[in-house]
C-alpha positions in Angstrom: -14.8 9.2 -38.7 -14.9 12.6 -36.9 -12.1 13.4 -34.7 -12.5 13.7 -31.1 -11.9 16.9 -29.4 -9.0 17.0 -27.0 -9.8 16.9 -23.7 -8.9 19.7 -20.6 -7.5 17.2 -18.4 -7.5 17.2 -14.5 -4.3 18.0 -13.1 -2.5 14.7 -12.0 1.0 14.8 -12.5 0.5 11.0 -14.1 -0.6 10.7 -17.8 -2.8 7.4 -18.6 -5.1 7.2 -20.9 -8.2 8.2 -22.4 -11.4 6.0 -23.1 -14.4 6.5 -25.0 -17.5 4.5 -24.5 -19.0 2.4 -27.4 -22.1 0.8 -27.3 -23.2 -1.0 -30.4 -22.5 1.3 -33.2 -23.1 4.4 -31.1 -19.5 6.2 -30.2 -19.6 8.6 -27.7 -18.1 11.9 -28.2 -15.7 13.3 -25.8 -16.2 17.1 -26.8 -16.1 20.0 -24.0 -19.8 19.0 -22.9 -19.9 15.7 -22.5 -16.5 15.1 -21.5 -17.8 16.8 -18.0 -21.0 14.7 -17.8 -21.6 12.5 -15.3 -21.2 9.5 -17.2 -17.8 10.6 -18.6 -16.6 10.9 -15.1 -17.7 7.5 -14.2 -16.1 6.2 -17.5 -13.0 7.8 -17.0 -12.0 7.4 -13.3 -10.9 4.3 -13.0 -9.0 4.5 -16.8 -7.3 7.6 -17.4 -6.0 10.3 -15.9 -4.0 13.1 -17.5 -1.8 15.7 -16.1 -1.1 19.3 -17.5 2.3 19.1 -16.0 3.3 16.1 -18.3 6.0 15.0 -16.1 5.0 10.9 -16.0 2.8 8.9 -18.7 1.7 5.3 -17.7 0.1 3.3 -20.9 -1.5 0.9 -19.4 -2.1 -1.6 -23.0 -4.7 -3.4 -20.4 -6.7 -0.7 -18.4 -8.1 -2.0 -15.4 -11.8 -2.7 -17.3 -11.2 -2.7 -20.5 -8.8 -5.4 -22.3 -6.9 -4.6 -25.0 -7.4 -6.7 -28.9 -4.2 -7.5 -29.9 -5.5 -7.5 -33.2 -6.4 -3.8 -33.7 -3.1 -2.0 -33.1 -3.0 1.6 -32.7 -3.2 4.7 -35.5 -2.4 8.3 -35.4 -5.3 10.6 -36.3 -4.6 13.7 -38.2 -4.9 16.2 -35.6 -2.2 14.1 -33.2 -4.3 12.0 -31.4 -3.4 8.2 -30.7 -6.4 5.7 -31.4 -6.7 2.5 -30.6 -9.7 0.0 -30.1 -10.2 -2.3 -27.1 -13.6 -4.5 -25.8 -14.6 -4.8 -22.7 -15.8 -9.0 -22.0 -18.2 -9.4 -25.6 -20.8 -6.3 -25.4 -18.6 -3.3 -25.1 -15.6 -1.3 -26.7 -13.7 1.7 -26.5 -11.9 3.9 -28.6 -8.8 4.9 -26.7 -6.7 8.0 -27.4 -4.1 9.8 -26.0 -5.7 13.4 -25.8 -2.4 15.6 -26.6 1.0 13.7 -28.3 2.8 14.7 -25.1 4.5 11.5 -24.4 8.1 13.2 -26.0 8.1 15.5 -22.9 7.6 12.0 -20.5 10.6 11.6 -18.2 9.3 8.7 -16.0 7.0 6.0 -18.5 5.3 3.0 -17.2 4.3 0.2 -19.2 1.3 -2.5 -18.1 1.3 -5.5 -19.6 0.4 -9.2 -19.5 3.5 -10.9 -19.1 2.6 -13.6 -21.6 2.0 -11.5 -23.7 5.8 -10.2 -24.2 6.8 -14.2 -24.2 4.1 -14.6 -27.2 5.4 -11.5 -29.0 1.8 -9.6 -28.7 3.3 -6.5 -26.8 6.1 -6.7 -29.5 3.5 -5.7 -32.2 1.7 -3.4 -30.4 5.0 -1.6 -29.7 5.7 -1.3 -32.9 2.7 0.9 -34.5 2.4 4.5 -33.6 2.5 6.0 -31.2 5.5 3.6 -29.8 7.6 5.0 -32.9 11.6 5.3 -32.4 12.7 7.3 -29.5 9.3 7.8 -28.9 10.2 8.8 -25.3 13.4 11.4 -25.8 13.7 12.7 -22.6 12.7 9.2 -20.4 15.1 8.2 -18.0 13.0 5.9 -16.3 10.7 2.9 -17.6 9.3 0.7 -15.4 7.4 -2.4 -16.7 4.3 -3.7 -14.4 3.3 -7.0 -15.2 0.1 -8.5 -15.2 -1.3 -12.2 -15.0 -4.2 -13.2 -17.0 -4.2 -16.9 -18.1 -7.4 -16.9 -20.0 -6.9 -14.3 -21.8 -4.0 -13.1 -24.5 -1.3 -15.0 -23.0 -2.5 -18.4 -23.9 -0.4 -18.5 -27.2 3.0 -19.0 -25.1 4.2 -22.4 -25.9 6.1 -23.4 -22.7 8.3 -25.7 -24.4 9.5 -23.7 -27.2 11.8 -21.6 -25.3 14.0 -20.4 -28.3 11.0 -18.6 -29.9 10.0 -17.1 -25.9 13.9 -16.0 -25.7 13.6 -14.3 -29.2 10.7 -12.4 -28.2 11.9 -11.7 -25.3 15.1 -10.2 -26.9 13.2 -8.2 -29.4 10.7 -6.6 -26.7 13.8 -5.1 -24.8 15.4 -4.1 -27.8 12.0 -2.3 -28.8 12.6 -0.5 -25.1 15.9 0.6 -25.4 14.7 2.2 -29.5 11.8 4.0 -27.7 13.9 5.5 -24.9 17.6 5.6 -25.6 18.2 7.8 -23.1 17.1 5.7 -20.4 19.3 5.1 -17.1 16.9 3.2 -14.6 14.8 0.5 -15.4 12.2 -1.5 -13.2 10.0 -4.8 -13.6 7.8 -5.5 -11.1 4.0 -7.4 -10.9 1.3 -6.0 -10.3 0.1 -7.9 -7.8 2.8 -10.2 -5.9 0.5 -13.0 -6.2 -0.2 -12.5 -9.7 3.1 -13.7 -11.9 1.4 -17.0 -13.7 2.9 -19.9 -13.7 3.4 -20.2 -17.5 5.5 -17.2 -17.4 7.9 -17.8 -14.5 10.1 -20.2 -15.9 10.7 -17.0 -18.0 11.1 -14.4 -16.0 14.3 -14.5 -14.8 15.3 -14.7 -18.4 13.5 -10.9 -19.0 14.9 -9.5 -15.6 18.5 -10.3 -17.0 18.0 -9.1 -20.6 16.0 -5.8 -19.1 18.6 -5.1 -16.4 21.2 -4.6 -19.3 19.2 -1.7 -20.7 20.3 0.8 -18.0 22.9 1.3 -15.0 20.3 1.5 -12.4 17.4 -1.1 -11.7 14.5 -0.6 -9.5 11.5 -3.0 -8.4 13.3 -6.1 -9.0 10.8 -9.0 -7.8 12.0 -12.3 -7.1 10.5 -15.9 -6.6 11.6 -19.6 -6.0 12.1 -19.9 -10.1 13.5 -16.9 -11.1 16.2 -16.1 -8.2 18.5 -18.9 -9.6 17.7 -18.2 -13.6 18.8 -15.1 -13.0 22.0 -15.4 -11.0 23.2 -17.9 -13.6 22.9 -15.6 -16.4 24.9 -13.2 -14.7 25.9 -10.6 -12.3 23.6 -7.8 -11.8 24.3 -4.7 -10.1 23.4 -1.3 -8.8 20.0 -2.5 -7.9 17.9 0.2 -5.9 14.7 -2.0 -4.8 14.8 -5.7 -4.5 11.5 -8.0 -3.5 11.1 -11.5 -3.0 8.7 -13.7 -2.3 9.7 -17.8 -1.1 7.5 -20.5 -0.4 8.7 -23.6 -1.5 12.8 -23.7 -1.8 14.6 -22.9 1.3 17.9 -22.5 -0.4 17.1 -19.9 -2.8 16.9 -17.4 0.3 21.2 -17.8 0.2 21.0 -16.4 -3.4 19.0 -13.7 -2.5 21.0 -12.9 0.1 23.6 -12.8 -1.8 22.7 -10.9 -4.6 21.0 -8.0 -2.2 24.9 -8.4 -0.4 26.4 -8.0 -3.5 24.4 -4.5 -4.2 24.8 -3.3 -1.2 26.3 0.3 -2.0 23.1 0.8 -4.1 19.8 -0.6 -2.5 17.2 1.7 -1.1 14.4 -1.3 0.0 14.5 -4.5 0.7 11.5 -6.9 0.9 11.5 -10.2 1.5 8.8 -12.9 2.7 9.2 -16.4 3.0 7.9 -19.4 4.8 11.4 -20.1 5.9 14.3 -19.0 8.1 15.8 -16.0 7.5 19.5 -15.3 8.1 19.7 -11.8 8.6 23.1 -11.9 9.1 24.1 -13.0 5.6 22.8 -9.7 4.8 25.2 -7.4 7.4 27.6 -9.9 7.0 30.0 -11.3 4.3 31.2 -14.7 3.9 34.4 -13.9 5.6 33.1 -12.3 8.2 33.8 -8.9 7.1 30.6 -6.1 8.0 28.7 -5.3 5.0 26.9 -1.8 5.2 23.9 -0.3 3.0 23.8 3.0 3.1 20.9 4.4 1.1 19.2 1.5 2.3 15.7 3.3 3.7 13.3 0.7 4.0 14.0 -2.8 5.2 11.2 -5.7 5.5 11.2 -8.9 6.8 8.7 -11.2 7.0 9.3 -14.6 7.8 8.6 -17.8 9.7 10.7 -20.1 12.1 11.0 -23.4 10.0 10.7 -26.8 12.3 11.6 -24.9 15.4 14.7 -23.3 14.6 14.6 -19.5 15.2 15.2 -17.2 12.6 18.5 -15.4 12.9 17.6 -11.8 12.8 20.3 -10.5 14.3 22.5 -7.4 14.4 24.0 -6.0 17.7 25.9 -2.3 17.7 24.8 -0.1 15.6 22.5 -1.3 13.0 24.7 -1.1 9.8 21.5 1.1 7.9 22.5 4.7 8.2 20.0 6.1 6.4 17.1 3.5 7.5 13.3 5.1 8.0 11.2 2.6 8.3 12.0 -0.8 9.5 9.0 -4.1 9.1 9.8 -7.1 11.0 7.4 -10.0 11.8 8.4 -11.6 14.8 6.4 -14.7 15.3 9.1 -17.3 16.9 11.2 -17.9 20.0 14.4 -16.3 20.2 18.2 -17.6 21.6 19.9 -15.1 23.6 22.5 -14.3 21.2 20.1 -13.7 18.0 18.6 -10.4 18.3 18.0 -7.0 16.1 19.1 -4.7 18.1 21.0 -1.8 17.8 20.6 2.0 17.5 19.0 3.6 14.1 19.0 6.9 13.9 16.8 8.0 11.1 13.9 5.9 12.2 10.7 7.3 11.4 8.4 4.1 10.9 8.4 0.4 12.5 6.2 -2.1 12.1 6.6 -5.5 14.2 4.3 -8.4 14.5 4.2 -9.2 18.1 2.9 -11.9 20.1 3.2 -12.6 23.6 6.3 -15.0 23.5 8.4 -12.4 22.4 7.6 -9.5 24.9 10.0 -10.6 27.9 13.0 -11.5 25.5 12.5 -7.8 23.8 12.8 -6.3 27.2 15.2 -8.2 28.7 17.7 -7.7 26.1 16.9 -3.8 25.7 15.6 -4.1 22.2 14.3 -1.3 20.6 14.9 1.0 23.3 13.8 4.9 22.7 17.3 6.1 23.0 18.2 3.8 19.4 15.1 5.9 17.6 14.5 8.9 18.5 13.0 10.4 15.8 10.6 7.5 15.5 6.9 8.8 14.4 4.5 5.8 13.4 4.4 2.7 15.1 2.7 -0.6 13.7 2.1 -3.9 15.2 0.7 -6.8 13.7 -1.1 -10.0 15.2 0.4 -13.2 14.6 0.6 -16.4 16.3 -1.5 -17.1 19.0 -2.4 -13.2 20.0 -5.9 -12.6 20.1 -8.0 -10.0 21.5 -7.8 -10.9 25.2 -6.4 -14.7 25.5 -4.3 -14.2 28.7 -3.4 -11.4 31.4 -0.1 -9.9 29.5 -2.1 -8.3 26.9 -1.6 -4.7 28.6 1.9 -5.1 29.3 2.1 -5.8 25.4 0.7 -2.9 24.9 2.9 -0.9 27.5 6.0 -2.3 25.2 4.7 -1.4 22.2 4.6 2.0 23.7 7.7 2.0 26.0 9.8 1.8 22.3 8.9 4.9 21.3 9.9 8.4 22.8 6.6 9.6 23.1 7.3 13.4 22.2 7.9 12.4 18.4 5.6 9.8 18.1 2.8 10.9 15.7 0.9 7.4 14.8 0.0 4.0 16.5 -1.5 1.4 14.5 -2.7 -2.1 15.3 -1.7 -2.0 19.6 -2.5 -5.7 20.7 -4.9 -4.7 23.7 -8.4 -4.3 25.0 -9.9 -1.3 27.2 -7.2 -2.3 29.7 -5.5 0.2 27.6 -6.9 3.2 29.0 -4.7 3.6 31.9 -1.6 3.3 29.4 -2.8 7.3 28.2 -3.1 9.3 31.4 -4.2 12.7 31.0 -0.9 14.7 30.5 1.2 11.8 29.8 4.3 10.9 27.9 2.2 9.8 24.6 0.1 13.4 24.7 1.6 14.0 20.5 -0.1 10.8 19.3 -2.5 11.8 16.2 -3.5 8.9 15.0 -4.5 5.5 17.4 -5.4 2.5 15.7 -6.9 -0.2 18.1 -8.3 -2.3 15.5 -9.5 -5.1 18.0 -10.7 -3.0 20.7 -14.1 -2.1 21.4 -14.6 0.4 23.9 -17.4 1.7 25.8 -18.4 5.5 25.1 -16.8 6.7 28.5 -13.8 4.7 27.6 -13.9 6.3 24.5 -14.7 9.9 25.8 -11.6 9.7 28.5 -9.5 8.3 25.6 -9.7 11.0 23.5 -9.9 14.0 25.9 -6.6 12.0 27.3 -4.6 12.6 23.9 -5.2 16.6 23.2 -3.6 16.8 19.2 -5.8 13.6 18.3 -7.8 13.5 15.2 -8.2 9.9 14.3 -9.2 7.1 16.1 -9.5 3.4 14.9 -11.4 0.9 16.8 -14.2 -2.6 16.7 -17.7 -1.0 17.1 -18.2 0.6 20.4 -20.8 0.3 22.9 -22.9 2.3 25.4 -22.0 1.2 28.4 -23.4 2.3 31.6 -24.9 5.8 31.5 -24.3 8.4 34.9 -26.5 8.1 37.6 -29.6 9.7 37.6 -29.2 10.5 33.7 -31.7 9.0 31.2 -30.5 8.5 27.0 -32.8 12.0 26.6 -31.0 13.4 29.0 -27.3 12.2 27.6 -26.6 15.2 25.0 -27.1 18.0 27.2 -25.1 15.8 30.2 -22.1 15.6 27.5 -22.5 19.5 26.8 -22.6 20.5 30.3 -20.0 18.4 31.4 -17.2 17.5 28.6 -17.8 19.8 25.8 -15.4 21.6 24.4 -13.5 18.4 24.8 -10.8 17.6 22.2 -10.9 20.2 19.4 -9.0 18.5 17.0 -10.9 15.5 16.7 -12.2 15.3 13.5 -12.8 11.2 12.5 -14.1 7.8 14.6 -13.3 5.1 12.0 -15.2 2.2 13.2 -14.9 -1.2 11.7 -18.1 -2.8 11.5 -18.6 -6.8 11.9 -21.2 -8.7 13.3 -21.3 -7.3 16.8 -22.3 -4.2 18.4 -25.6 -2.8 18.3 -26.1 0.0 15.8 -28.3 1.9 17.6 -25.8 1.9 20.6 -23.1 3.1 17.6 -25.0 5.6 16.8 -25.7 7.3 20.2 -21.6 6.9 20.9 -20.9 8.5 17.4 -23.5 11.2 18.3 -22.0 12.4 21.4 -18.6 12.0 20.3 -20.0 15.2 17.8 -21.1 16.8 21.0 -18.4 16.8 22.9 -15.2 17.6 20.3 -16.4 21.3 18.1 -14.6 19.8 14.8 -16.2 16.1 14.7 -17.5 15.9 11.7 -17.4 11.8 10.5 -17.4 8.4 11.5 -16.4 6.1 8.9 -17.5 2.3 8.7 -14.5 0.2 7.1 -16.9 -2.2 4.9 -19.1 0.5 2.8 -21.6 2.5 3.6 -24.5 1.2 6.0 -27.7 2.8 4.4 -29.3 1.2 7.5 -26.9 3.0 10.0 -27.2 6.2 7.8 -31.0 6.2 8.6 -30.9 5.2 12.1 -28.4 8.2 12.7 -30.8 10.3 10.8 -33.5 9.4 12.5 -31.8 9.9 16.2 -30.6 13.3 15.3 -34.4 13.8 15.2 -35.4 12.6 18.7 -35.9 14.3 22.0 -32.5 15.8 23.1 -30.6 15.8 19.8 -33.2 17.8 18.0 -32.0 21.2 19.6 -28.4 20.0 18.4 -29.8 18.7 15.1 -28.0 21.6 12.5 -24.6 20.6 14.0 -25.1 17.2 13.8 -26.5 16.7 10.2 -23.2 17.4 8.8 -22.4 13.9 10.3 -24.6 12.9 7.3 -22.8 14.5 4.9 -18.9 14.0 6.0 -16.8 11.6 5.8 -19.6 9.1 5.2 -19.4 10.0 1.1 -15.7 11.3 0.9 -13.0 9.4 3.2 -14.0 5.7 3.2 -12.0 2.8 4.5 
């Protein structure tokens, strides 16, 4: 078998891994021609990426379309290059190779796996052959393991009820860990997709966490369910956890424990993220069982996402200064009534980013107890709402004084972002030419759709804006006297040079709006702002919009315009996609 050549690698600071194509009997060669063709580029993006740097390698056992045979375990070639064989469904394979044996220079190493897969002992023996060879990974000091859920596929050899021969495996894949990086001081678990932990597996997991937690003194991505929260607490105390995420739906008492164990790493935690479809007491977090304040302060990202269970309103409450020092970004979903006593509120210093879910109940209490008041943030930059509950588009008359709280929270000379602002084109008197919100960058108005003049005034309103999110816009009445022919060189005369660092329109398309009417409004938007250059649709590319623009650019009053607004064609259309 001839050896492939190594490959010049693009420079990524992560190292993955390297696939070659097999069809039939035919194996491609990844020499210095062919590993630049086209093909090899479409092969290899979504598989393997490897950096020149060699500062991170992720070996991912189950790339994203190719699977992994347990069967065929990896082999060193002569010239240092790791081999192994995978198939992708029943026609295809691939010849997998490391291109350089750089993994003794790795510092941070990332493992993906099936998760039934280290219960059956299959990750065990693939661990085993090279390259996985004793301290394989000399310098690591951080391995993180990302799980992955398949349930068809090489996971179904996990006997559920022979739990001796799952805890033996288990034991013997995080003794293979701690072999292949005995160096190693931080060590994470997490899914890869929160949804994705199957259910054979979880009666297990909290089993793993334990036995991986004791492999170094720091532990990162910690995730957390119903099941596992208790498993784990039973077998013991763990500590100087640095991210913690959970995920409730069924056991309202499990949220004490987790409480309790985020409490109890307190001095340590840098992220907390919790969801459930219960009440949250946020004040068994800031507060101990005594009574006594409980303070987190490397704490910089906080998350809580929750519902108000039968009525009772969750207790997310903290008054004073908010016991997070070092918070920067803050996610809280506020969907339920409040009491007067049971409020977040308090002053945060280091706030760059909140995100709240908003709907209209809540408005009045937020302002009448001077919640998030500018003065408690004033280095906020990026401000995020959500819809939840019964806010929609335009279902009652507060929808702009939503929107003026939403923007009332934030000293407007530091904020740079708005995302997601619960409104409608009542919005436009909320941006006043020369107002206190002139630094915004980027405006996200997901469920607006405004007309071009509302979208013209907007934008010449906000001088540093470049990006703009909104529903599909419309035409709207056009000026007196002035005909569509007649529109481009009204917009010249009178607007242009409008905003000159307006750069992107991102539109998200749906059933409504006319795309013809789109097009005219994306058109003159190029007209009036020099540095235009895209409009991006959020659900593909529109080959059907792409030649009606084309086709415009070609008609009476755009055709004198027409080598400016080609490029249009050629932007962000192909490169910066939703």
């Amino acid at each position: 078998m001839s050896t492939p050549s190594p490959i010049q690698v693009l420079p990524l600071h992560v190292v993955q891994i390297i696939v070659s194509h097999v069809v039939g009997s035919s194996r491609v060669q990844f020499d210095g021609a062919t590993a630049n063709s086209n093909k090899s580029k479409v092969l290899l993006r979504p598989l393997l990426w490897v950096s020149r740097n060699f500062r991170t390698i992720a070996y991912s056992l189950y790339c994203s379309h190719f699977k992994m045979d347990p069967s065929i375990t990896p082999y060193l070639e002569s010239d240092g290059h790791y081999m192994f064989q995978g198939r992708r469904g029943f026609d295809y394979a691939a010849y997998v190779y490391l291109g350089y044996p750089t993994h003794h220079l790795a510092k941070d190493v990332e493992i993906e796996m099936y998760e039934n897969d280290i219960y059956s002992g299959s990750t065990l023996q693939m661990l085993s052959c090279a390259p996985y060879s004793d301290c394989a990974f000399p310098l690591a000091r951080r391995v993180t393991i990302v799980l992955r859920a398949d349930r068809g596929f090489m996971g179904s050899g996990v006997n559920p009820a022979n739990s001796m021969w799952v805890e033996a495996n288990i034991g013997a894949f995080v003794e293979r860990i701690k072999s292949m990086a005995p160096k190693v001081s931080t060590v994470g678990a997490r899914p890869k997709n929160l949804n994705e932990l199957p259910e054979i597996g979880s009666s297990h997991f909290g089993s793993f966490l334990s036995q991986l937690f004791q492999v170094g003194d720091r532990i990162e991505y910690a995730h957390f369910d119903d099941i596992t929260i208790p498993v784990v607490l039973r077998l013991g105390k763990i500590s100087n956890l640095v991210h913690i995420e959970c995920m409730f739906e069924s056991v309202a008492g499990n949220i004490s424990q987790y409480i309790q164990l985020a409490r109890q790493n307190s001095p340590t935690l840098q992220s907390i993220d919790m969801e459930s479809e219960h009440t949250i007491d946020v004040l068994g977090l800031v507060r101990s069982p005594t009574g006594s304040p409980v303070t987190y302060p490397r704490l910089v990202s906080l998350k809580l996402w929750g519902s108000s269970e039968q009525g009772v309103p969750q207790r997310l409450v903290v008054k004073g200064d908010i016991p997070f020092p070092s918070l920067r970004c803050l996610r809280l979903k506020l969907d339920y009534p409040f009491d007067d006593d049971i409020l977040f509120r308090g002053n945060a210093a280091s706030l760059e980013c909140l995100e709240v879910g908003l709907n209209h109940t809540t408005v009045d209490m937020l302002r009448r107890h001077n919640v998030f008041t500018p003065t408690s943030h004033p280095k906020l930059q990026c401000v995020k709402i959500g819809h939840y509950g019964d806010l929609v588009p335009d279902p009652f008359p507060s929808v702009t004084e939503c929107t003026r709280f939403v923007l009332s929270i934030a000293p407007g000379a530091s904020v740079r972002e708005m995302h997601g602002l619960p409104t409608n084109a009542s919005i436009l008197p909320v941006f006043p030419a020369g107002g206190t919100h002139t630094c915004i960058q980027v405006l996200s108005l997901p469920r607006t759709s405004l007309t071009l003049w509302e979208a013209v005034t907007l934008v010449k309103s906000l001088p540093l804006l470049t990006d703009l999110y909104t529903s599909p816009p419309s035409l709207g009445p056009l000026p007196a006297g002035v005909t569509l022919a007649e529109l481009p060189a009204y917009i010249r005369s009178n607007y242009a040079p409008m905003n000159e660092r307006f750069r992107c329109w991102h539109i998200k398309f749906h059933m409504f709006g006319e795309d013809k009417e789109i097009v005219i409004c994306v058109l003159v938007m190029a007209l009036a702002c020099p540095n235009f250059d895209y409009a991006v649709p959020s659900i593909g590319r529109r080959p059907s919009f792409m030649r009606l623009l084309e086709e415009k650019i070609n008609t009476e009053g755009y055709r004198r315009y027409a080598t400016r607004l080609r490029r249009l064609l050629f932007g962000g259309w192909n490169g910066k996609q939703n």
